[in-house]
N, CA, C and O of each residue as an XYZ file, in Angstrom:
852
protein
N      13.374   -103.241   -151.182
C      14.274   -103.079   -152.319
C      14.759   -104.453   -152.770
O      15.514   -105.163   -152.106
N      14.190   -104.796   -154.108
C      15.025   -105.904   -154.766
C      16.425   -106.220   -155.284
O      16.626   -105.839   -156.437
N      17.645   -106.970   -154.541
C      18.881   -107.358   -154.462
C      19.442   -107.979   -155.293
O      19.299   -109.147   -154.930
N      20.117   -107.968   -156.380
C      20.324   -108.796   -156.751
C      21.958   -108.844   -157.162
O      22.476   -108.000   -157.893
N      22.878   -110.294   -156.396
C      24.350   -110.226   -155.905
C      25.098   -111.265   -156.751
O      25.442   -112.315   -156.207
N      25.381   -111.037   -158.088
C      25.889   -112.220   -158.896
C      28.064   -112.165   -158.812
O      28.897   -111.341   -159.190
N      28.107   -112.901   -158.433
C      29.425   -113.633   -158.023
C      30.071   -114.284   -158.940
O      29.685   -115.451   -158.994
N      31.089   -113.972   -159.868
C      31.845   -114.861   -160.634
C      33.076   -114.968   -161.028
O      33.649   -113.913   -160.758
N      34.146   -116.103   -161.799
C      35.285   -115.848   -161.864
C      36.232   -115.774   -163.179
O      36.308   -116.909   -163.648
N      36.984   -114.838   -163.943
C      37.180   -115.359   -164.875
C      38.594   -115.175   -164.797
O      39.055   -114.155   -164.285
N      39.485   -116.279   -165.367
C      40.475   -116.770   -164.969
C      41.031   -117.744   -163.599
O      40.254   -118.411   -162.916
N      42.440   -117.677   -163.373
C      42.340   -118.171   -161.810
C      42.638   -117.260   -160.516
O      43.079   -117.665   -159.440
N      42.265   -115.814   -160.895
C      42.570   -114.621   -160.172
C      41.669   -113.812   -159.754
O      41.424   -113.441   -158.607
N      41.036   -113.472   -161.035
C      39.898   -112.422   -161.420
C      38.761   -112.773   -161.515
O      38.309   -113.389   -162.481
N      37.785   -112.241   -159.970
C      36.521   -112.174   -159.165
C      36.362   -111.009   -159.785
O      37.111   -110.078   -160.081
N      34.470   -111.411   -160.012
C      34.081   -110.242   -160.309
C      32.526   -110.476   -159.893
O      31.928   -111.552   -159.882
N      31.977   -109.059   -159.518
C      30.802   -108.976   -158.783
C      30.328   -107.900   -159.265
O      30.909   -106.844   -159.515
N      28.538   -108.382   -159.476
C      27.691   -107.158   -160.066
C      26.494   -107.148   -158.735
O      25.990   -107.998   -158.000
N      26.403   -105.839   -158.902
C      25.077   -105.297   -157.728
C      24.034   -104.622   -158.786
O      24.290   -103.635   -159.475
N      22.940   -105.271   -158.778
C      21.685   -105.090   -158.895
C      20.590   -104.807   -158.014
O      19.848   -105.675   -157.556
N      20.466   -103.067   -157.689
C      18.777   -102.786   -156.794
C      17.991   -102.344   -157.622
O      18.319   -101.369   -158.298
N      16.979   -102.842   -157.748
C      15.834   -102.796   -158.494
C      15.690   -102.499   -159.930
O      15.216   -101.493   -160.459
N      16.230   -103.659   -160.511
C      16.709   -103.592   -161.832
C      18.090   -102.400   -162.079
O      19.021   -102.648   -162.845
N      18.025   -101.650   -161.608
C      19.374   -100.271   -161.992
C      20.692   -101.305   -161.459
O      20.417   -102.150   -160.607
N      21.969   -101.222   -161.927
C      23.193   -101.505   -161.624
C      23.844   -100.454   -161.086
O      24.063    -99.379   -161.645
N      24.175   -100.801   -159.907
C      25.334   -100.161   -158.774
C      26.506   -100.569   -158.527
O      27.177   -100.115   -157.600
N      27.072   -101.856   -159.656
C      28.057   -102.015   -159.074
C      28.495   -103.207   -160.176
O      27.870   -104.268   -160.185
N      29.648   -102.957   -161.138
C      29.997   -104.243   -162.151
C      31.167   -104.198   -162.295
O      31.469   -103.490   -163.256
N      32.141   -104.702   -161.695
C      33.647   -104.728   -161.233
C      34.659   -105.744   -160.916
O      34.264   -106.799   -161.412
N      35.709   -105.902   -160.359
C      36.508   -106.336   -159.970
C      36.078   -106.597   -158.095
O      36.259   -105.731   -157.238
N      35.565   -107.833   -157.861
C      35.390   -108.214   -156.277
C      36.199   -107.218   -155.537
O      35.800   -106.115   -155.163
N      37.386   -107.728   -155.363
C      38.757   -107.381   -154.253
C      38.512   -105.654   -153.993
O      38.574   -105.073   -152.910
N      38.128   -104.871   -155.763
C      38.064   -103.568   -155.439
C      36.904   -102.757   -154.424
O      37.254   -101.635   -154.057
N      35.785   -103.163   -154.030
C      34.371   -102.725   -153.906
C      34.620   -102.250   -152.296
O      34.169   -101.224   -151.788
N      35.553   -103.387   -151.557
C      35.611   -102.631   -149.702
C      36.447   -101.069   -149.885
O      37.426   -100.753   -150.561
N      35.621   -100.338   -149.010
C      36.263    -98.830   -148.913
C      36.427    -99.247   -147.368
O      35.755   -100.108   -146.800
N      37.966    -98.078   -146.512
C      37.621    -98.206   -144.886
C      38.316    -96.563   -144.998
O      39.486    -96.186   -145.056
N      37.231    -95.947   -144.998
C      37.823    -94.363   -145.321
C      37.625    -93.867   -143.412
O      36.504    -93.806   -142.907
N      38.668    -93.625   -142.760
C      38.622    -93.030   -141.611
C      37.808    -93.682   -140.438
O      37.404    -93.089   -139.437
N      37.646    -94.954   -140.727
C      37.224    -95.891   -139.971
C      35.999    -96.564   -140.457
O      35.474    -97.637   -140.162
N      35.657    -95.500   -141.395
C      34.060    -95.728   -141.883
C      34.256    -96.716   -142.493
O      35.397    -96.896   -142.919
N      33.023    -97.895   -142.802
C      33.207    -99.158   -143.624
C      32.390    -98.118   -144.969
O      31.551    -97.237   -144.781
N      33.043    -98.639   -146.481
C      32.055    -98.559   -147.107
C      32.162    -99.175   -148.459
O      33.134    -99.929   -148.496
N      31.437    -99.115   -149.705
C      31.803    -99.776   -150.805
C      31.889    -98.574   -152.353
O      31.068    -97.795   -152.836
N      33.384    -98.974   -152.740
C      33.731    -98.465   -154.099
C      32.770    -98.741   -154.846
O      32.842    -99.886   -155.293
N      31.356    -97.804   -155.365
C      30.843    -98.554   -156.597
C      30.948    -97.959   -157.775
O      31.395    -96.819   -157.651
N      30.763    -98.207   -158.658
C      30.899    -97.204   -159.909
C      29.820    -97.306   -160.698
O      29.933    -96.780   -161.805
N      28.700    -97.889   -160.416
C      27.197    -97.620   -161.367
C      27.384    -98.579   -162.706
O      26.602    -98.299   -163.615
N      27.898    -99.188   -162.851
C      27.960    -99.749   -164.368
C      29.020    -99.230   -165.337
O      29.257    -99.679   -166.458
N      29.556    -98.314   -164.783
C      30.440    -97.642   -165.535
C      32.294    -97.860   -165.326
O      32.894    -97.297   -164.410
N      32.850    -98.582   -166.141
C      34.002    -99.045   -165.446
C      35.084    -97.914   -165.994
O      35.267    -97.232   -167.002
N      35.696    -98.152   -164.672
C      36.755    -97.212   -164.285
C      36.612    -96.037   -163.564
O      37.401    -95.092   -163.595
N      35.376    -96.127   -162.777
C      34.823    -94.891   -162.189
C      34.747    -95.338   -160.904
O      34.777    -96.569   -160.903
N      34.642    -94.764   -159.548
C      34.496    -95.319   -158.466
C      33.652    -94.070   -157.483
O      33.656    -92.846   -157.610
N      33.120    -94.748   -156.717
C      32.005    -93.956   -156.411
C      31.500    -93.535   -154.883
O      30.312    -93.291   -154.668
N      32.586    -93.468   -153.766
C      32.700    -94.072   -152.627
C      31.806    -93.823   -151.502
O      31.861    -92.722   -150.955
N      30.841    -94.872   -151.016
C      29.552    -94.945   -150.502
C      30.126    -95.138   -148.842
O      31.280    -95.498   -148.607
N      29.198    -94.859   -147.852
C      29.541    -95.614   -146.523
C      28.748    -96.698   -146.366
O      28.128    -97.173   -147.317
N      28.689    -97.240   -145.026
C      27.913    -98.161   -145.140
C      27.410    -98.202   -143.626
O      28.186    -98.232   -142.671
N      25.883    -98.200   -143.510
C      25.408    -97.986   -142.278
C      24.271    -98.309   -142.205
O      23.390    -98.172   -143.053
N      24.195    -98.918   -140.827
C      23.013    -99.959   -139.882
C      21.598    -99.265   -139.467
O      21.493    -98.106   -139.068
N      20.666   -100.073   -139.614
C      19.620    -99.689   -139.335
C      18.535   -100.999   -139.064
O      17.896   -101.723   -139.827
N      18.667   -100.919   -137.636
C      17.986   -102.461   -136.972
C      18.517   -103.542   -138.144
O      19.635   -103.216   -138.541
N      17.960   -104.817   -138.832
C      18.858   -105.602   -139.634
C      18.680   -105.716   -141.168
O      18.236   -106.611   -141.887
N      19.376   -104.021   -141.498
C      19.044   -103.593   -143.097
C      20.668   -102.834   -142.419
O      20.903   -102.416   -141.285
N      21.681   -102.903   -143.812
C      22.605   -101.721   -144.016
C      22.443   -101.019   -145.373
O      22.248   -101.604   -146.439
N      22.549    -99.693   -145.200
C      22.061    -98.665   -145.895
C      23.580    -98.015   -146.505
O      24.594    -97.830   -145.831
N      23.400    -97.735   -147.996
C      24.507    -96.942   -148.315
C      24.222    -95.248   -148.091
O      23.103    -94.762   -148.256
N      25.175    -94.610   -147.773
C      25.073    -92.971   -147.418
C      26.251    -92.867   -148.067
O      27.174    -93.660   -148.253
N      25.919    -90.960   -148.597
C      27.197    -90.678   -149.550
C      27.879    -90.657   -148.559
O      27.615    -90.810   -147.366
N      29.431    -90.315   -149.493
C      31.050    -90.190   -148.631
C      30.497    -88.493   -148.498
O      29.821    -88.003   -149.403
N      30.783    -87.904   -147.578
C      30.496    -86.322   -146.960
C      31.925    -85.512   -147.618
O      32.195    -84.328   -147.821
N      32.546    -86.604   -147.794
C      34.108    -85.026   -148.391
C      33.677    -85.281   -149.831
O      33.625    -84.228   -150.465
N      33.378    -86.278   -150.482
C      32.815    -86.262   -151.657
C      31.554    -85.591   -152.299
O      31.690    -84.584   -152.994
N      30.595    -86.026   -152.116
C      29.151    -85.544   -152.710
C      28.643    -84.581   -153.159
O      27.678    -84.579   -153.923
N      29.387    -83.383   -152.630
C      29.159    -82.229   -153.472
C      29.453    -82.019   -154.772
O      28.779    -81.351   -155.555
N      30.741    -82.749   -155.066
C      31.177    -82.667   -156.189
C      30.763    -83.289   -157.403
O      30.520    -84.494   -157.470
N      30.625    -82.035   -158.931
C      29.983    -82.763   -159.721
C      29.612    -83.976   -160.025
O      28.489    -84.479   -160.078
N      31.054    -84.567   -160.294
C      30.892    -85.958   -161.130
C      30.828    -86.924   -159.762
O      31.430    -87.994   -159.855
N      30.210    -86.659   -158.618
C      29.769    -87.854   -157.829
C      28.546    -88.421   -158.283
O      27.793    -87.840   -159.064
N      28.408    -89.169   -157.964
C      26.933    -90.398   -158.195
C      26.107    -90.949   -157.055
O      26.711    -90.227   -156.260
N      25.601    -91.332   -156.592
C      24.678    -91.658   -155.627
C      23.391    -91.836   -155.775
O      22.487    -91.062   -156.090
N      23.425    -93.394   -155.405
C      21.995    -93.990   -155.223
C      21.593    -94.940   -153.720
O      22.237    -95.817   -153.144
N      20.542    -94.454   -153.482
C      20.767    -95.017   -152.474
C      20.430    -96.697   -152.903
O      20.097    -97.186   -153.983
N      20.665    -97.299   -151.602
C      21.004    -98.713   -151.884
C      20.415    -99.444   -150.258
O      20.693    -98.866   -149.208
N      19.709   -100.571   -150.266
C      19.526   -100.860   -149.096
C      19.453   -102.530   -148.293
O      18.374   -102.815   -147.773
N      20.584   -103.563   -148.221
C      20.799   -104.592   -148.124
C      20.260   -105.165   -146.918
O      20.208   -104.509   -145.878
N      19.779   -106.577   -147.016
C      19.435   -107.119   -145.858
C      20.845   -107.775   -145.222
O      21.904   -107.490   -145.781
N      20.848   -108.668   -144.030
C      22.429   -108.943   -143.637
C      23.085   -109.904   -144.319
O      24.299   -110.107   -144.350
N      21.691   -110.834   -145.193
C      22.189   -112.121   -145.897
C      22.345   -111.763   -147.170
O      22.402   -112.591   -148.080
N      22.427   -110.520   -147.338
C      22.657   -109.824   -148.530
C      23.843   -109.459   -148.575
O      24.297   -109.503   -149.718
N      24.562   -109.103   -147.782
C      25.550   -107.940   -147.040
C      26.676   -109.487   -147.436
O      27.632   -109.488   -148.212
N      26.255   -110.436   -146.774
C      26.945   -111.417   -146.387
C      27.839   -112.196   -147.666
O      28.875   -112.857   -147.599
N      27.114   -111.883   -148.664
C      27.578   -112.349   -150.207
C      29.006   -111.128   -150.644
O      29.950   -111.271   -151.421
N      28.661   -110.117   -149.868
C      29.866   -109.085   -150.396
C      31.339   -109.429   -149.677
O      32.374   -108.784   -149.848
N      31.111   -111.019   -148.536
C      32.186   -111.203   -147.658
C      32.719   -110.294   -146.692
O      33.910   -110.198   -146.394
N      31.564   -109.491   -146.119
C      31.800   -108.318   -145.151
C      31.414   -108.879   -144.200
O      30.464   -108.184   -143.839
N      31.584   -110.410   -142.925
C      31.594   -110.830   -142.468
C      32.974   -109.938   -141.281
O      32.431   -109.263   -140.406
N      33.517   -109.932   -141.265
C      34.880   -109.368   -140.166
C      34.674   -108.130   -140.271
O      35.547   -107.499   -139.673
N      33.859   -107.442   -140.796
C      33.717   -105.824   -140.987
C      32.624   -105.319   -140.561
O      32.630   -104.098   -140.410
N      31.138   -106.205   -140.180
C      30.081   -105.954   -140.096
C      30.030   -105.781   -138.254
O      28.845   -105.726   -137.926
N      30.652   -105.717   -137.431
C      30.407   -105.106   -135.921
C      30.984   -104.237   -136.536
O      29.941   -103.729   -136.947
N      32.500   -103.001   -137.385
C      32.547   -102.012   -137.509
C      31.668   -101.095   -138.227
O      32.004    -99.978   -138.618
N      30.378   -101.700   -138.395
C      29.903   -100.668   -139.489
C      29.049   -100.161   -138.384
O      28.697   -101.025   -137.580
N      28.513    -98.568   -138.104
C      27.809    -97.990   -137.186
C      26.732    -97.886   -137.272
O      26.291    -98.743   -138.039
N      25.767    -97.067   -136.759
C      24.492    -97.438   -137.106
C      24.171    -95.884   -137.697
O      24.769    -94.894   -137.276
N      23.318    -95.846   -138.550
C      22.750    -94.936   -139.246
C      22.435    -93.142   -138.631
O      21.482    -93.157   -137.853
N      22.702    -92.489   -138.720
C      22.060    -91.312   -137.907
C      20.784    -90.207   -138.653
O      20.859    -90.048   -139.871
N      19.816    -89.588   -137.990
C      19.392    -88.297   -138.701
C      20.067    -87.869   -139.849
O      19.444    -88.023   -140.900
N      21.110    -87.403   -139.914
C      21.932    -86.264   -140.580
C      22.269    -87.234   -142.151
O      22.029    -86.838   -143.291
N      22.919    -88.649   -141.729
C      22.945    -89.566   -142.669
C      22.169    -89.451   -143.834
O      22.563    -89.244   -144.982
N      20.407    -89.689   -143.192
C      18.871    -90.050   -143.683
C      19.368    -88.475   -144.493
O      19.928    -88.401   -145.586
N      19.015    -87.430   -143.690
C      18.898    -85.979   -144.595
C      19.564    -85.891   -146.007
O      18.993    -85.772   -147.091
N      20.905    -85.978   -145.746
C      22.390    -85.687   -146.533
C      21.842    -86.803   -147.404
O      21.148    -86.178   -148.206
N      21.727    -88.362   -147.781
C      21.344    -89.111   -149.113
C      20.271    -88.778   -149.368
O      20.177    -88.897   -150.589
N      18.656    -88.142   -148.667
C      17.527    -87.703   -149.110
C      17.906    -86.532   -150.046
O      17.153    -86.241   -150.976
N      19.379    -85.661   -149.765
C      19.346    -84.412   -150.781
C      19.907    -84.592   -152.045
O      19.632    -83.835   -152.976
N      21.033    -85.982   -152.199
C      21.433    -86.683   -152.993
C      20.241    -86.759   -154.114
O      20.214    -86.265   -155.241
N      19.279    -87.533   -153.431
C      18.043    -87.940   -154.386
C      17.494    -86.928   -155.311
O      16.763    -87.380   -156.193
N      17.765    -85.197   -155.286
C      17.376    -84.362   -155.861
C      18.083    -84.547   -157.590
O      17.495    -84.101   -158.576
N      19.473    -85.313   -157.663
C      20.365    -85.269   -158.917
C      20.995    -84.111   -158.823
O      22.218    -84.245   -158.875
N      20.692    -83.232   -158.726
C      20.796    -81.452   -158.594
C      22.659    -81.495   -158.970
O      23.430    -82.183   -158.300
N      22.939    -80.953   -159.702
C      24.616    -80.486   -160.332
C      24.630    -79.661   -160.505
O      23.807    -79.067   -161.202
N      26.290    -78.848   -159.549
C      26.586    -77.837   -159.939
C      28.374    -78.111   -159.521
O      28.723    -79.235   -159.158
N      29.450    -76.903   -159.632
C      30.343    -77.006   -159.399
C      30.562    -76.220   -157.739
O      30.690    -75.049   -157.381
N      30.536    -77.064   -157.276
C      30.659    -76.433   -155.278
C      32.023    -77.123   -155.081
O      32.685    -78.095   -155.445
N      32.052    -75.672   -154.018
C      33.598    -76.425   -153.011
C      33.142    -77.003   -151.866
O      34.036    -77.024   -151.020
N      32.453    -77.325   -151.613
C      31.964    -77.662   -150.237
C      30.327    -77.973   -150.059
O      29.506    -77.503   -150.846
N      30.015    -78.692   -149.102
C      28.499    -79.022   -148.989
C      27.619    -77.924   -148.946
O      26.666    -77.698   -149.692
N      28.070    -77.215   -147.919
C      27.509    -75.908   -147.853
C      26.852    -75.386   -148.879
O      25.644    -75.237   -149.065
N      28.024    -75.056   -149.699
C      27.772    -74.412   -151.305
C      26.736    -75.151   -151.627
O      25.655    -74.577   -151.760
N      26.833    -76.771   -151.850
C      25.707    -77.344   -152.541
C      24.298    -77.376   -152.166
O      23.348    -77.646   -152.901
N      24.286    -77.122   -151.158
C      22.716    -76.734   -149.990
C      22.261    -75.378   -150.359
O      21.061    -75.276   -150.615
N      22.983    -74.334   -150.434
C      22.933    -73.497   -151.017
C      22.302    -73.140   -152.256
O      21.441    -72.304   -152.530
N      22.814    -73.810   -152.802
C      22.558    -73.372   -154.617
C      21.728    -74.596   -155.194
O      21.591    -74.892   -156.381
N      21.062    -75.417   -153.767
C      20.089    -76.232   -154.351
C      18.485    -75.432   -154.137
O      17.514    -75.216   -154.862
N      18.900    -75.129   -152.574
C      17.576    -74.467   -152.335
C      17.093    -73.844   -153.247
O      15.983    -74.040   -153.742
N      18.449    -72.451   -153.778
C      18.342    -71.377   -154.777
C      18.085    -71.562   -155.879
O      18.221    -70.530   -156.537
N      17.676    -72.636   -156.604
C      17.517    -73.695   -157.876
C      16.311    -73.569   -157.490
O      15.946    -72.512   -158.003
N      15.033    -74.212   -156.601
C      14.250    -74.373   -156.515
C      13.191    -73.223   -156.550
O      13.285    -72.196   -155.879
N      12.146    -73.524   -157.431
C      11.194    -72.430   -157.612
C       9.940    -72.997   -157.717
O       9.256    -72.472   -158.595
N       9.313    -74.071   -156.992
C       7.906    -74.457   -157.344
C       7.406    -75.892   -156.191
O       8.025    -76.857   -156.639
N       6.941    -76.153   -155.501
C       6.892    -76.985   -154.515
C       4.925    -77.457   -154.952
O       3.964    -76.723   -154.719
N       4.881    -78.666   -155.516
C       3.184    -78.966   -155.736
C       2.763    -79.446   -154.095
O       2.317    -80.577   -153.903
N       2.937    -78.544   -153.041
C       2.571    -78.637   -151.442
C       2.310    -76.793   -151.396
O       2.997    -75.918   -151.923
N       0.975    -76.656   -150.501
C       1.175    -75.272   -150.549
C       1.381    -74.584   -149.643
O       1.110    -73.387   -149.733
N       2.172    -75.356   -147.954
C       2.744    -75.074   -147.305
C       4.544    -74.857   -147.130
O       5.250    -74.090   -146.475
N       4.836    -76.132   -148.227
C       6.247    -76.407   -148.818
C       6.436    -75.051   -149.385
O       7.238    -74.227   -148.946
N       5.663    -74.884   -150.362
C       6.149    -73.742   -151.438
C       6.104    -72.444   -150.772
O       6.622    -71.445   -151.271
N       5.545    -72.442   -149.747
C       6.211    -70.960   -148.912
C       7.228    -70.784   -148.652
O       7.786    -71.744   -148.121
N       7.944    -69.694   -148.826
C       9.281    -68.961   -148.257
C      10.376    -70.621   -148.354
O      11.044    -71.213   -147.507
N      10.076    -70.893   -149.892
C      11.098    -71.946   -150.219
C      12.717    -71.905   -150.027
O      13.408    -72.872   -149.709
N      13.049    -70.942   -150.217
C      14.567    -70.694   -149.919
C      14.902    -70.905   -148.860
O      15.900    -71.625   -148.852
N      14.426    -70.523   -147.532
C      13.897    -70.181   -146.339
C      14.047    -72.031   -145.691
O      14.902    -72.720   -145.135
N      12.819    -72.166   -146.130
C      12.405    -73.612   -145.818
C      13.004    -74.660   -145.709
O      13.042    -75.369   -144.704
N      13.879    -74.974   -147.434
C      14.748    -75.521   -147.913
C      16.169    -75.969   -146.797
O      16.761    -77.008   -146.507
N      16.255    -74.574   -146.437
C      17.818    -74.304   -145.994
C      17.204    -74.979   -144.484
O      17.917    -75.788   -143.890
N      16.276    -74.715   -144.096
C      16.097    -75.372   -142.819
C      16.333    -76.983   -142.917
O      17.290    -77.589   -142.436
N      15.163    -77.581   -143.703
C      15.259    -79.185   -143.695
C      16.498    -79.279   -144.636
O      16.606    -80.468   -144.936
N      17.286    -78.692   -145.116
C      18.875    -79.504   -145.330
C      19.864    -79.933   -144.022
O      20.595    -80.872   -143.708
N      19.456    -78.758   -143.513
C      20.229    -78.879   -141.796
C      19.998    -79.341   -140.541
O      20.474    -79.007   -139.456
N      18.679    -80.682   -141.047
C      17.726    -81.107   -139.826
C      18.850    -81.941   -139.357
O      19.596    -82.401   -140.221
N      19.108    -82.233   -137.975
C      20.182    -82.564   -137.552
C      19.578    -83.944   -136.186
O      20.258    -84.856   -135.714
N      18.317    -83.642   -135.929
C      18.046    -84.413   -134.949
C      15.992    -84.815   -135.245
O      15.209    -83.931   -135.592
N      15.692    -85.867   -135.064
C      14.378    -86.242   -135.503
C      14.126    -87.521   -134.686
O      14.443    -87.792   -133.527
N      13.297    -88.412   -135.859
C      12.677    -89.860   -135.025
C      12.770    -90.671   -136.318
O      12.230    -90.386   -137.387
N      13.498    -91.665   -136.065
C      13.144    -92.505   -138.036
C      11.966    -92.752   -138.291
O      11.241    -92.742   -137.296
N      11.439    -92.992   -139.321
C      10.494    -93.770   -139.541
C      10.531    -94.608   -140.370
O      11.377    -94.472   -141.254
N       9.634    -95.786   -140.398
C       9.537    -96.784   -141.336
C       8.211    -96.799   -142.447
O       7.011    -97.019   -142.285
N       9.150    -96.409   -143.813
C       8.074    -96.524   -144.865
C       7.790    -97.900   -145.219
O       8.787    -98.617   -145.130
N       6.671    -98.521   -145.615
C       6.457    -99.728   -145.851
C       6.178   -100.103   -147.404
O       6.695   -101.085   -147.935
N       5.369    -99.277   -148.022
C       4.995    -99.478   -148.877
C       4.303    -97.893   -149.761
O       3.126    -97.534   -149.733
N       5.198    -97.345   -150.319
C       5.504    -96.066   -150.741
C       4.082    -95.608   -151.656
O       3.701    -94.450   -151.824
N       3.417    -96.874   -152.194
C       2.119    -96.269   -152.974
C       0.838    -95.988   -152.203
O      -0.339    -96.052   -152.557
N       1.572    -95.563   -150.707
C       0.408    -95.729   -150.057
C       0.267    -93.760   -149.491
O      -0.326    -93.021   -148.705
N       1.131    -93.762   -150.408
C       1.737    -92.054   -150.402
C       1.530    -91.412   -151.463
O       1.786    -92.039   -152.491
N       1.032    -90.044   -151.618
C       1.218    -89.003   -152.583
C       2.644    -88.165   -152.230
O       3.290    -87.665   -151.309
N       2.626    -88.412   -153.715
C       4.460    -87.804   -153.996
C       4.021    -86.472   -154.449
O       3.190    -86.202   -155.316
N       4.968    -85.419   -153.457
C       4.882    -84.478   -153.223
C       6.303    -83.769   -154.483
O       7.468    -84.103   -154.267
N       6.018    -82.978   -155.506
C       7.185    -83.014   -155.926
C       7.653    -81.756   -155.891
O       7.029    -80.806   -155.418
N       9.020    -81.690   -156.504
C      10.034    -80.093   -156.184
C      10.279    -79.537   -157.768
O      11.282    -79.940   -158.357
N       9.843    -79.102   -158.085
C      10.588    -78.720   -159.498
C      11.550    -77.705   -159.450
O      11.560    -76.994   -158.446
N      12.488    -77.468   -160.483
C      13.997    -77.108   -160.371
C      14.142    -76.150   -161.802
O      13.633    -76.312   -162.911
N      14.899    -75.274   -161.369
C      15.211    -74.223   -162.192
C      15.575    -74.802   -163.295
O      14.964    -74.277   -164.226
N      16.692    -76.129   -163.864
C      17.520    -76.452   -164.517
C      16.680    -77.465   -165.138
O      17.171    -78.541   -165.477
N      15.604    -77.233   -165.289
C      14.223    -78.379   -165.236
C      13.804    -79.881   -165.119
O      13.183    -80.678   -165.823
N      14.521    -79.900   -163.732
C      14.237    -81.444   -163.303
C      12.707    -81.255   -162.782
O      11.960    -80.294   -162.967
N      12.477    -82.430   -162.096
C      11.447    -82.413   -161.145
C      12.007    -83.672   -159.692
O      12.211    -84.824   -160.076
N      12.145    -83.474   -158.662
C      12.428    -84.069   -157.781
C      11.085    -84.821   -156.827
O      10.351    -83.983   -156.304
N      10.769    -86.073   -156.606
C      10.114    -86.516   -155.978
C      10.399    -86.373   -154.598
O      10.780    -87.362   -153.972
N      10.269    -85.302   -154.053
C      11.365    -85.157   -152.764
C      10.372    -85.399   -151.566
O      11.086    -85.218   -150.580
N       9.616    -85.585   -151.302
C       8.344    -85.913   -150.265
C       7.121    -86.720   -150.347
O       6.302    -86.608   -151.260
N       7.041    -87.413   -149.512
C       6.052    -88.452   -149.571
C       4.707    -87.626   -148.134
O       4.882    -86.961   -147.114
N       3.608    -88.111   -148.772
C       2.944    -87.095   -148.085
C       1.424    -88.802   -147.769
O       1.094    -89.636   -148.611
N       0.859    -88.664   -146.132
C       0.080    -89.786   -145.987
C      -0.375    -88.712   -144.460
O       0.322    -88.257   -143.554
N      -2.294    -88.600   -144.846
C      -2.792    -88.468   -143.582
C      -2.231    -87.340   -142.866
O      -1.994    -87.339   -141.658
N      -2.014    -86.308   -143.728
C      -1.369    -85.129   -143.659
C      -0.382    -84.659   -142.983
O      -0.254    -83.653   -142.285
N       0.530    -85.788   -143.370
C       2.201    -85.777   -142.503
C       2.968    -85.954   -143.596
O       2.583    -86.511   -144.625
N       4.401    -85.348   -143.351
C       5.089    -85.190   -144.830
C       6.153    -86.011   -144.134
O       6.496    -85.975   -142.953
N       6.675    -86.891   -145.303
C       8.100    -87.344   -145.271
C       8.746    -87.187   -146.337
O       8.300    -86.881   -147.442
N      10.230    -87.471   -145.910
C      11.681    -87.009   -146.928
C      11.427    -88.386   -147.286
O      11.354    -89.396   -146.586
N      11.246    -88.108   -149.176
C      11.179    -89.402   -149.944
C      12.480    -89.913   -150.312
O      12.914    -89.519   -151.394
N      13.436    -90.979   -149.405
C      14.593    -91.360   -149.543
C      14.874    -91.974   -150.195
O      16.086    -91.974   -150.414
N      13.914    -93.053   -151.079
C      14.182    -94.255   -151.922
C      14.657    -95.247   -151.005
O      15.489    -96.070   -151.388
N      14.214    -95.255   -149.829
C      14.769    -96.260   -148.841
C      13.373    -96.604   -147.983
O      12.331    -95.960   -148.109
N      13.537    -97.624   -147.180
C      12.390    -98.066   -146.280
C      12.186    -97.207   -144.953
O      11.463    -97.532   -144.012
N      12.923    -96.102   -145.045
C      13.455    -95.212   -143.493
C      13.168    -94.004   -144.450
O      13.421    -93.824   -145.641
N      12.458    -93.132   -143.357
C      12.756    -91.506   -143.553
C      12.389    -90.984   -142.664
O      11.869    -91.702   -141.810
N      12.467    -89.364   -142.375
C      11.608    -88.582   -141.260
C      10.901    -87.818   -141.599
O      11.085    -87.182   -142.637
N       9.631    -87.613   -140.636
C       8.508    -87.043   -140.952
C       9.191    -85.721   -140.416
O      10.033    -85.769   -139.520
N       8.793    -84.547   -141.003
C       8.781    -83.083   -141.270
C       7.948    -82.303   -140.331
O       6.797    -82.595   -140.005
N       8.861    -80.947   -139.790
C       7.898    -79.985   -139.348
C       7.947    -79.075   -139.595
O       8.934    -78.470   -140.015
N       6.227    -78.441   -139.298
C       6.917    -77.202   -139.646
C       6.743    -76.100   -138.487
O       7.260    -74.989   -138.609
């Protein structure tokens, strides 16, 4: 993922910092605002380009890459945003998260799952995650896999709740057929990366887990 961390000042007060991954903007603000420490968790306020919006990400380790994952009391809810995002440490290091970086934890399964379902866009009005797992599966009506597209509802609800796996490391994503999800509300979701007849959760990140069935 290409980084890009521009730093500047206008006045003798007002820092301001833009985050650029891969050409898209994640982040064009006020410096001082961007550290979140929600319940111990480290993470960063972003708001996408859009000011006055805030967007609250965690922030978590994976050998020497930190990865943004949604906030879990948040994400269900409509007007959240989420992209994933994926920094090296000398990357990390420009955000002045130097005294914060032994608190940040390291990444888990459940993490990888929960921003892989993010990646769907999928909106609705839920009280809870649950709900949104729910009424994503139930959205879905068409899987271009013709083991996926069996007993999709079924299926769905399983790999939302994968809770324990093995990471893996994607290297270079065109070395994959994208497996896609199409959606009642007529998106289409790139939700699986498929190589040598093993499926992975297409995260938009260099990490995912391979699938069973």
């Amino acid at each position: 993922m290409n980084i890009d961390i521009i730093i500047w000042s206008e006045g003798l007060y007002d820092d301001y910092m833009k985050i650029i991954a891969d050409n898209v903007v994640v982040h064009n603000g006020y410096f001082y605002r961007i550290l979140s420490n929600e319940n111990n968790i480290i993470g960063l306020e972003l708001n996408y380009g859009e000011e006055g919006t805030n967007h609250n990400v965690y922030l978590k380790k994976y050998k020497e890459k930190i990865i943004t994952v949604p906030d879990y009391n948040l994400m269900y809810k409509y007007n959240y945003i989420y992209k994933p995002v994926e920094f090296t440490f000398k990357e990390i290091e420009k955000i002045k998260l130097e005294e914060e970086m032994p608190k940040i934890r390291n990444i888990t399964i459940e993490d990888i799952v929960l921003s892989w379902i993010l990646t769907s866009e999928f909106k609705d009005y839920c009280s809870n995650m649950e709900e949104y797992k729910k009424l994503l599966s139930r959205n879905i009506y068409y899987v271009s896999d013709e083991k996926l597209n069996e007993n999709i509802e079924e299926r769905f609800t399983e790999l939302f709740n994968i809770k324990e796996g093995i990471i893996e490391e994607v290297s270079d994503i065109s070395e994959y057929e994208i497996i896609e999800v199409y959606l009642n509300k007529g998106t289409v979701w790139n939700a699986f990366l498929k190589k040598d007849n093993e499926i992975y959760l297409n995260t938009g990140l260099s990490i995912s887990i391979k699938i069973k069935f």
